[in-house]
C-alpha positions, 0 to 999 in steps of 0.5 A: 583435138584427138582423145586419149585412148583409155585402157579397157576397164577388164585391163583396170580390174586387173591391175587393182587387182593385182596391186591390192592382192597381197593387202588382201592375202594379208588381211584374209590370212588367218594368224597362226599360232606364231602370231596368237602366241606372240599377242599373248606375251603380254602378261610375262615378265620382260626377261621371260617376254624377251626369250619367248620374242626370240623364240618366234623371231627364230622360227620366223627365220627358220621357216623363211629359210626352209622355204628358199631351202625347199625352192631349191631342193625344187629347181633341183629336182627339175634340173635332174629331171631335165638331165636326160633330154639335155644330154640327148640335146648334147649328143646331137650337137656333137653328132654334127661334122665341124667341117660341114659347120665350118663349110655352112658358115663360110658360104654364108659369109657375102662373097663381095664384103669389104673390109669394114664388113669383115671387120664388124663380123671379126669383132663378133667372132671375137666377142662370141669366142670370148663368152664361151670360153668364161662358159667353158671356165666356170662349168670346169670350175663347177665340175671341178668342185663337184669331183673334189671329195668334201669330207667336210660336207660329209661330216656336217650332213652326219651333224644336222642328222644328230642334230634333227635327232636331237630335235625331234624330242618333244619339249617339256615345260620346266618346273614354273615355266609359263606356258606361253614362254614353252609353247615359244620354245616348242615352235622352235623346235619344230621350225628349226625341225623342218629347215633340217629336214629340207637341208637334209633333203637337199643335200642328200639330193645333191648327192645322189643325183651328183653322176646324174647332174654330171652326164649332161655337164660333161657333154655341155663342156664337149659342146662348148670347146666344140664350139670354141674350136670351131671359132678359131679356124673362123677367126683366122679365115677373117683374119686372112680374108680382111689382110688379103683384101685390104692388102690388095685395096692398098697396094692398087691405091698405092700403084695408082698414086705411083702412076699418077705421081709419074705422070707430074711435070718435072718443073712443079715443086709443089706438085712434086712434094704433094705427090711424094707425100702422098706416096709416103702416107700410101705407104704408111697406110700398107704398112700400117696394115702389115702391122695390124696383121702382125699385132692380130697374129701375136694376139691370137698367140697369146689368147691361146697361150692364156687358154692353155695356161688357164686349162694347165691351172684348172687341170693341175687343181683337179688333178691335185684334188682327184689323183693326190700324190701319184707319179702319174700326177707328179710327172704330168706336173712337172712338164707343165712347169717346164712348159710354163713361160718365166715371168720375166719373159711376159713381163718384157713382152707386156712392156713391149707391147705397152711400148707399142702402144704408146707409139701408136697412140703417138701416131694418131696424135700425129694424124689428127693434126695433119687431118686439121690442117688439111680441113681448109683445101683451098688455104692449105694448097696456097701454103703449099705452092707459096712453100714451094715457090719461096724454096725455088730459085728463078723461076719463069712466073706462067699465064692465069690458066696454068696457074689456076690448073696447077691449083686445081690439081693441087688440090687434087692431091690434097684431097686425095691426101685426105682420104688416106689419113681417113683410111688410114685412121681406123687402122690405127684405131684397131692397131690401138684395140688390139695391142689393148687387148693383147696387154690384156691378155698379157696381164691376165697371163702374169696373173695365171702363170703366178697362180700357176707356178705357186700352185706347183711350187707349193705341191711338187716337191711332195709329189713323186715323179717316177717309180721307185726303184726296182728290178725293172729300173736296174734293167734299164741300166745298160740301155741308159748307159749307152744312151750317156755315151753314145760315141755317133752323138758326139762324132756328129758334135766334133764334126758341128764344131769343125765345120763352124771354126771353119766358117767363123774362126774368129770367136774360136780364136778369142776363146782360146786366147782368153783361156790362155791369158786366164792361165797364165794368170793362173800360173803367175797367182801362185807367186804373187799370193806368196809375195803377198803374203811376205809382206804381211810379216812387217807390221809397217807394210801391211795394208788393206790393199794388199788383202784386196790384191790377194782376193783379186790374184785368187779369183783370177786363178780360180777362173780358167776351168769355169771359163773355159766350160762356159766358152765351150758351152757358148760354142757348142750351142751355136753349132747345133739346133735348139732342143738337140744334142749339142746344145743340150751338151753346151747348156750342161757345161755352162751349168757346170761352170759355176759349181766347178769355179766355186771348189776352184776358188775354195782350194786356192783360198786354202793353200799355204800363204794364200788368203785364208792362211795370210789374212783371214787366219784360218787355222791349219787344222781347217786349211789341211782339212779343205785342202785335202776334200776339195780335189775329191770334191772337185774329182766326184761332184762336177762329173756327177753334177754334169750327168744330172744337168744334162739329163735334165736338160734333154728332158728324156724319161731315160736320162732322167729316171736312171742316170740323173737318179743314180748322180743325184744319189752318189752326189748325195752320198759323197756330200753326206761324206765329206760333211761327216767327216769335216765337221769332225773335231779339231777341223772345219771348225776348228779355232786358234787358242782353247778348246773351241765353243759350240761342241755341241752345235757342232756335233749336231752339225755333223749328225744332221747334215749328213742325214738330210743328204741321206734322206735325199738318196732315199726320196730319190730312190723312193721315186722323187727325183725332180725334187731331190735334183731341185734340193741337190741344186739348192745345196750347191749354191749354199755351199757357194754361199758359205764361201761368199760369207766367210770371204766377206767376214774375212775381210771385214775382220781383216780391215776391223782388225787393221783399225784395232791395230793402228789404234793401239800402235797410237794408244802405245805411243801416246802412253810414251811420250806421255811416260817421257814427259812426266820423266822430264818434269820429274812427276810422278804417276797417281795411283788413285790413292789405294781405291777401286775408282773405274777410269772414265771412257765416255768420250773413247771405248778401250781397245779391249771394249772395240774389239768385243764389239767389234766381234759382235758387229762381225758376228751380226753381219755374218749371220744377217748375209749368210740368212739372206744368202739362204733364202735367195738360194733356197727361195725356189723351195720355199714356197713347198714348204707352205703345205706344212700350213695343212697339217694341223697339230692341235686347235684352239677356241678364239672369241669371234666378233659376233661374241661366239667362239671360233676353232683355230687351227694350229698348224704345224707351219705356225708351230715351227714359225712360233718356235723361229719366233722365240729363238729369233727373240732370243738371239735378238735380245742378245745381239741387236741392243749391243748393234743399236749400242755401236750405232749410237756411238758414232752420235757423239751427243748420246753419251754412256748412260743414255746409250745404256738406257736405250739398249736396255728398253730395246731389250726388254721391247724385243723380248716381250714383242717376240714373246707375244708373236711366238706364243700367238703363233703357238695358239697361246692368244690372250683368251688362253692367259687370262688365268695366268694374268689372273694368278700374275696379279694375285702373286703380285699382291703377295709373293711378287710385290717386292720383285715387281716393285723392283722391276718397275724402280728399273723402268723408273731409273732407265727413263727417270735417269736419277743416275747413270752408269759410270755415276759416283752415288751414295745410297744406304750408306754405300759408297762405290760407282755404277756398273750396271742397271738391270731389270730387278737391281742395280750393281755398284763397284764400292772402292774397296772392289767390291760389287755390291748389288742394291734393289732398285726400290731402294734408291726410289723410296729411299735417299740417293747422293749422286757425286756426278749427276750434273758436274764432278766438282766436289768439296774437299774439307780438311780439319785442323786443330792448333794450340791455343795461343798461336796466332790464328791469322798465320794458321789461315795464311798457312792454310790458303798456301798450302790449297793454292799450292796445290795444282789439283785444287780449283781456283774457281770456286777459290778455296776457303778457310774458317775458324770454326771452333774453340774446342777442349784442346785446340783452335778448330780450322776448316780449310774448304777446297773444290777438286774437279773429279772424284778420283782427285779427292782422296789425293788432295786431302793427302798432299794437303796434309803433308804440306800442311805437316811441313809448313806448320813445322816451319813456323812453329804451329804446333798441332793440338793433341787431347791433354787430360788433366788429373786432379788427386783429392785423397791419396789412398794409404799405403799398403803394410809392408810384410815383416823381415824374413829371417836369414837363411842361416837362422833358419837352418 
């Protein structure tokens, strides 16, 4: 039995060694002052022991990072100190001839290689080319880093030398410190003393040596995209070596299945199906190859194509970082944009290309079953031939040996069968692996291209892309003037155009047709628009419909000259090449087309009897103001709009620079015109009836408006022509936007207003016939008995009521489409305005989760959106509760009072969500209203109780719901109906038609009668006193008559009548009756009383009256009469 061979005892020592020296670099080391230090914590008290723990913790992490700090400033140095002998390594490299490095390897390539070879040696090119190109992108990307100016790195190396300034200060012991507890405090100091100066040291280092550091990486990149440019001409040398020899391995194997097929006797049905088969897989097999090469094709495309992407985003980065805001920067940014491929278009190719796979995928499905059935030859032959031989029809049965011969070579084919399925299995598996790498490709394309189009969307309009203007720019004018209308560009245009109406007359022929019938149509709009409009006069001919053919009859009169540039543009870009003149010429007129058939279709909306004048209603100051701009606009604005499309389109400096430049400047200012002047008073804005609303917002209108288009002439002047064209474009289509919503609200006014009508119509002649049926009974109308009682509407709103919230409901909806109508149109520069989000304004301090504080930026981008916020909140507050209102209606189991209880808490939720985002976004975090919260509660418990306690009573009436609006209550001796619940008080409409407001603390401390609350039945109690002595029986028969009598009093409950009293003067009657509603209680007290009046007259009861009786005990003596006077006579 062999021993085990033991290790030799030097080889043991060593690894005890080893093993033990740490244990023992820790038992023979000496405990510094930290570790003496820390056994001497003992004898302080727990809150000193635990500072001074935290003290040596501390240096303990201060020292363990100077160490890594200090590694580093090590592999520093001795990377700089490489530097030299590694860019004299590079130099070398680049020195070498790429066609002697490209001549060497294809020598050493085997000259008889087959394919499976090649193969594996494409495979490996690939995955090499791969790596270098992560190489390359990591070393930019580092260099890139490197470059980019870091004034915040800057700013913090200033801070850690103040800060180890500020350390190097001896420590002193406080007055009763312990000792201990300084000494703690004193190490670490010094520990955090000596990190700064390492990470100072390191920094300065790298700063310093950055150039040095930056030779050798620049070369390193040369090296590398050297060495990737020499892969690529090697990956097509062995694309181009594995088609043509598989291609001429394949079309041998299939020649030869050809030549043997041939020579197959005629009569041998198997034979025959076998052979064809085989020919059919031979040529799956060829085409299968062709197909590789054709995936190898795209997908070589489209790693290059993710390479320049990849290249265009790290250069742009760069370029933004290094060059700023110049020209040069601008124009380069520009043509990348124009270069970048749509995401729409690699998003089709994807599909495509998953698509493809799918199928392929399919195929070796297919192909592993046809490889299974073939596993048993001898079983698979006789199928065949049985298949054959039950397919034939009298056929002659031969000897024993052409039957086992005719087997032998059907198994020949069989076989033969096999070994191209094997062949032609690994070409699907590397169609399968290169369409994978190539949906790869594809997704990481989407991914740059996103970055890269928001990286240029966000920066380019900022960004100047040509000079401003200047002598030089004014010079070239005479050139680009003739380069706009050179007369042998379009000679050779007109001659293009004959020359293919000749050879395909037949589309030329459809144009002009449809151009003809569209103008007829345009002939025949103008009567039928003004029939149309006649028709509307009679009240029972106006329909819907009718608005719907107008709009129809005025886009098929605006559509001629948008056709008619369309078609021509469509023609003239099948008569040149891509890219040239003529179809550049056919591109600006398609461009032009919806600009021109958007003013078309404003000046046919606006004449006499047309659209806007017969069913919108639009005044005749706004029609005559639009009438009389649009044929200057249509005169100025199309002709302009063409020379910048066109200009554009070409993409030459000079079309762009001067004759795009000067049309976006006068397109500019002829907008800026036409707003000034429409937006004046009593015109665009004008509105039937008073002076209209909204002056001021008018006047702002027509001052910033037309100053953003000044402000576009300027930044075009000033160099920044994409950006104004971009803005110009945008602005167009917002006009187009405006169109498509006041047509909209149009017609949802128009159809609304149609509704209104027909339910007054109805309303008006339900009122008739009511008025002649009462006519025809002989009654008479209640006028509610002289009391202010509100007319219930729960069930149906009043006409008045369905046309505010109808108004609402438009206004709403008109808003909503003209946002989302701006944002679509406007989404392309959205994303610019994404760099407001680095200005910052002012910062505040924000608690961290660690317990620290954090700065936040406020930026002017979160000031703006923080003031969208609360003005969004506002118009929210005012609007979406009366939206939520109407949509509640239609639910015909929600009724007035609970619709009014959920508008009002949406209110109040809207109000304090939107409160809350904007003051966040403002910087007001709840850290900021602390003090606020504080002094809130403190004027709660004094000033605010009284207000508060009245909003909570709100809350607790809107859930608790003791009342509704439109509820009869009785609270503090007040009586009336309730209009209104807000926030701090209720309001109550009394009878005598008055609004009384009433603190809604009132009705939760105090006593609340609620009339309505469950039911409106209520009791009526009419008194009746009689004289004594008449018959009480008759006085209760009276009394029930004239309760029964009266159709207003219920039957169920019956009414009652009760003697209740004898009173001083009379017999005392209660008659009780129960009314159904609070309007019918002061009526039926009334009627009761006056037919109580004549049945007691009928029958002879009389009504008690006080009597008093006055009993005279001692008459008091009669005055003395005065003595006689004597006669007139006597007296003379």
């Amino acid at each position: 039995m062999p021993q085990t061979a033991r290790p030799p005892r030097s080889r043991l020592a060593l690894g005890l060694f080893v093993l033990l020296l740490p244990a023992l670099a820790q038992a023979s080391a000496p405990s510094g002052p930290a570790e003496s230090l820390r056994a001497a914590l003992s004898g302080l008290a727990d809150p000193q022991r635990q500072a001074a723990s935290d003290n040596l913790d501390a240096a303990a992490r201060a020292d363990e990072e100077t160490a890594q700090l200090r590694e580093q400033l090590a592999a520093l140095e001795a990377d700089i100190a490489s530097a030299p002998d590694r860019a004299r390594r590079f130099e070398q490299q680049l020195q070498r001839s790429p066609r002697q490095a490209l001549a060497a390897w294809e020598s050493a390539l085997p000259a008889r290689a087959d394919v499976e070879v090649l193969e594996r040696l494409l495979e490996q090119e690939r995955r090499e080319a791969q790596a270098l190109g992560d190489r390359i992108a990591n070393l930019t990307r580092a260099m890139g880093e490197a470059l980019a100016a870091d004034p915040v790195a800057d700013t913090n190396l200033d801070e850690l030398r103040n800060r180890l300034a500020t350390l190097s200060a001896p420590v002193t012991a406080a007055d009763g410190e312990p000792a201990a507890l300084a000494e703690s405090r004193r190490l670490r100091q010094v520990a955090e003393r000596r990190r700064l100066e390492a990470e100072i040291a390191l920094r300065e280092t790298r700063h310093d040596s950055a150039a040095t550091r930056q030779r050798p990486q620049e070369l390193e990149l040369r090296v590398l995209r050297l060495r990737l440019a020499q892969h690529e001409p090697r990956l097509l040398l062995l694309q181009r070596r594995i088609l043509g020899q598989a291609r001429a391995d394949l079309q041998r194997l299939v020649e030869d299945v050809d030549a043997r097929a041939a020579a197959l006797p005629d009569d041998d049905a198997a034979l025959a199906e076998a052979a064809a088969t085989n020919l059919s897989v031979a040529g799956d097999l060829l085409a299968a190859n062709e197909q590789l090469a054709e995936y190898r094709r795209r997908l070589a495309a489209e790693e290059q194509a993710l390479a320049n992407d990849r290249a265009a985003l790290r250069d742009s980065r760069a370029r933004l970082e290094l060059g700023g805001s110049s020209e040069q920067v601008g124009t380069w940014l520009w043509a990348v944009l124009r270069r970048l491929e749509s995401e729409a278009v690699l998003s089709g190719r994807l599909s495509d290309v998953r698509q493809a796979l799918a199928e392929v995928r399919l195929r070796l499905i297919s192909l592993d079953e046809n490889q299974r059935d073939l596993a048993d030859l001898p079983g698979s032959a006789r199928n065949l031939r049985a298949s054959a031989e039950a397919g034939g029809a009298g056929e002659e049965e031969g000897d024993g040996n052409a039957a086992a011969g005719d087997a032998e070579a059907l198994a020949a084919w069989l076989e033969m069968r096999v070994d191209l399925y094997a062949r032609l299995e690994p070409l699907l598996w590397r169609q399968v692996a290169t369409l994978e790498q190539a949906e790869r490709s594809l997704q990481e394309r989407l991914q740059a291209t996103g970055e890269l189009r928001q990286l240029l969307n966000r920066h380019l309009l900022w960004i100047r892309s040509h000079a401003a203007v200047d002598g030089e720019w004014v010079a070239r004018w005479p050139a680009a003037l003739a380069d706009l209308a050179k007369p042998s560009r379009f000679a050779t245009t007109a001659r293009l155009a004959a020359a293919a109406a000749a050879q395909r007359p037949l589309g030329y022929f459809v144009a002009i047709v449809l151009v003809l019938a569209l103008a007829w149509l345009r002939w025949r709009a103008r009567t039928r628009l003004e029939a149309v409009g006649q028709k509307l006069r009679d009240i029972g001919q106006d329909r819907y419909r009718r608005t719907l053919a107008s709009l129809a009859w005025t886009v098929a009169a605006a559509l001629p000259p948008a056709a008619a540039l369309w078609l021509a543009g469509e023609l003239l870009r099948d008569v040149g090449e891509l890219g040239k003149y003529s179809d550049s010429l056919g591109l600006a007129l398609q461009a032009l087309a919806l600009p021109a058939f958007t003013l078309s279709f404003l000046g046919w909306l606006v004449r006499d009897r047309g659209l806007a004048h017969a069913h919108f209603r639009w005044t005749r100051q706004r029609r005559e103001a639009l009438q009389r701009w649009v044929p200057l606009l249509q005169a100025g604005l199309l002709p302009l709009y063409f020379v910048v499309a066109l200009g554009f389109i070409r993409n030459q400096d000079l079309a762009i620079d001067v004759t795009a430049r000067a049309g976006v400047v006068l397109a500019s200012l002829l907008s800026a015109a036409a707003l000034a002047w429409l937006l004046g008073p009593e015109r665009l804005t004008h509105k039937r009836g008073a002076r209209p609303p909204h002056a001021f917002r008018r006047r702002a209108l027509r001052v910033l408006l037309p100053l953003g288009l000044l402000a576009c002439v300027v930044l075009a002047l000033q160099g920044y022509v994409y950006s104004t064209a971009i803005l110009l474009e945008a602005q167009f289509a917002s006009v187009g936007v405006f169109i498509a919503v006041a047509v909209l609200h149009g017609l949802l006014a128009r159809w609304f207003a149609l509704g209104e009508r027909r339910l007054a119509l109805r309303r008006a002649e339900q009122k008739r016939e009511a008025e002649a049926q009462a006519r025809a009974e002989g009654g008479a109308v209640d006028e509610g008995g002289g009391e202010a009682i509100p007319l219930e509407i729960d069930e149906d709103l009043a006409l008045e009521q369905v046309n505010a919230q109808t108004r609402r409901l438009l206004r709403a909806v008109k808003w909503v489409l003209l946002v989302v109508g701006l944002a679509w149109v406007w989404a392309d520069v959205m994303p610019a305005f994404a760099r407001l989000d680095e200005w910052v304004l002012w910062t505040v301090q924000q608690s961290a989760a660690d317990g620290g504080s954090t700065v936040v930026p406020i930026t002017l981008m979160a000031a703006l959106l923080g003031l969208l916020a609360l003005a969004l909140t506002f118009v929210a507050a005012r609007n979406l509760p009366g939206l939520l209102e109407i949509g509640l209606l239609s639910k015909v189991h929600i009724d007035a009072a609970s619709r009014y209880a959920i508008t009002s808490v949406a209110r109040y939720a809207i109000v304090m969500v939107g409160i809350v985002v904007g003051l966040g976004l403002l910087g007001l975090r709840w850290s900021q209203l602390q003090w606020l919260a504080a002094a809130l509660t403190v004027g709660l418990g004094f000033g605010l109780q009284e207000i508060f306690a009245n909003f909570v009573s709100g809350l607790i009436l809107l859930f608790e719901r003791p009342f509704r609006v439109g509820d009869v209550i009785t609270v503090n001796n007040l009586d009336g109906t309730v209009t209104r619940i807000r926030t701090r008080a209720t309001t109550i409409l009394d009878f005598d038609n008055k609004e009384i407001v009433v603190p809604n603390k009132a009705f939760i401390t105090g006593q609340l009668v609620n009339w309505t609350l469950s039911d409106e039945t209520t009791r009526v109690v009419v008194k009746v006193g009689v004289d004594y002595g008449t018959d009480p029986v008759l006085v209760q028969r009276l009394l029930m008559q004239a309760a029964t009598e009266n159709p207003r009093v219920l039957e169920s409950p019956p009414p009652r009548s009760w003697l209740l009293e004898f009173g001083a003067n009379s017999l005392d009657f209660e008659l009780r009756v129960f009314v159904g509603g609070i309007a019918d209680r002061l009526a039926v007290r009334n009627e009761i009383n006056l037919r109580l009046v004549e049945l007691f007259e009928q029958n002879g009861v009389g009504f008690a009256f006080p009597q008093l009786d006055v009993h005279v005990r001692e008459l008091p003596q009669p005055p003395a009469s005065p003595p006689p006077a004597p006669p007139a006579d006597a007296r003379s």
